[in-house]
C-alpha positions, 0 to 999 in steps of 0.5 A: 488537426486543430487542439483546442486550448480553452481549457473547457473539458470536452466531456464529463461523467457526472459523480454518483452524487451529482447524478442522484441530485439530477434525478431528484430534481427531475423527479426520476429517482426510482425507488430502487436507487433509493434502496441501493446503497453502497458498503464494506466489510472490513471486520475479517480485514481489521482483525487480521490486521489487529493480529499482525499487529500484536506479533509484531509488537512482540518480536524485536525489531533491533538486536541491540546485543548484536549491534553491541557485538559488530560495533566492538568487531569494528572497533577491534578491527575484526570485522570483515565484510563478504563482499561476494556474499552480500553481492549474492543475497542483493540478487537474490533479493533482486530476482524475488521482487522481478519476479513478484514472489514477495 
């Protein structure tokens, strides 16, 4: 078998628009291709969104009081850190992404 290395694709599915200007010019557009068009509704989408959007603004994104709060236990030297269960939640967190249940 022999490839043929001159870069010229083999075949090619013309764009709608493409197609459209190739009957126009050939005089074979139909009036129902005329009328076909092509669209999407994305109100219910947009104010789902918007609605997301608001919640999340509302709600803190960083504790500061709790970041206050390790940063002094880490310069007193009491902050310990749960190997085994950090280790556990990673898993976890591990096995509910494999399974697709995110």
């Amino acid at each position: 078998m022999k490839i043929d290395n001159s870069g010229k694709p083999i075949s090619s599915t013309p764009s709608r628009s493409e197609a459209k200007a190739a009957a126009k010019a050939s005089g074979g557009e139909t009036a129902a291709t005329e009328s076909r068009s092509d669209s999407v509704d994305l109100n219910a989408f947009s104010a789902r969104l918007s609605s997301l959007e608001s919640s999340l603004v509302s709600q803190p994104v960083i504790d500061e009081s709790k970041v206050a709060e390790i940063r002094q236990a880490i310069k007193e030297g009491r902050f310990t850190v749960h190997a085994d269960a950090i280790a556990d939640k990673l898993i976890a967190s591990v096995k509910e992404l494999l399974s697709g249940n995110n």
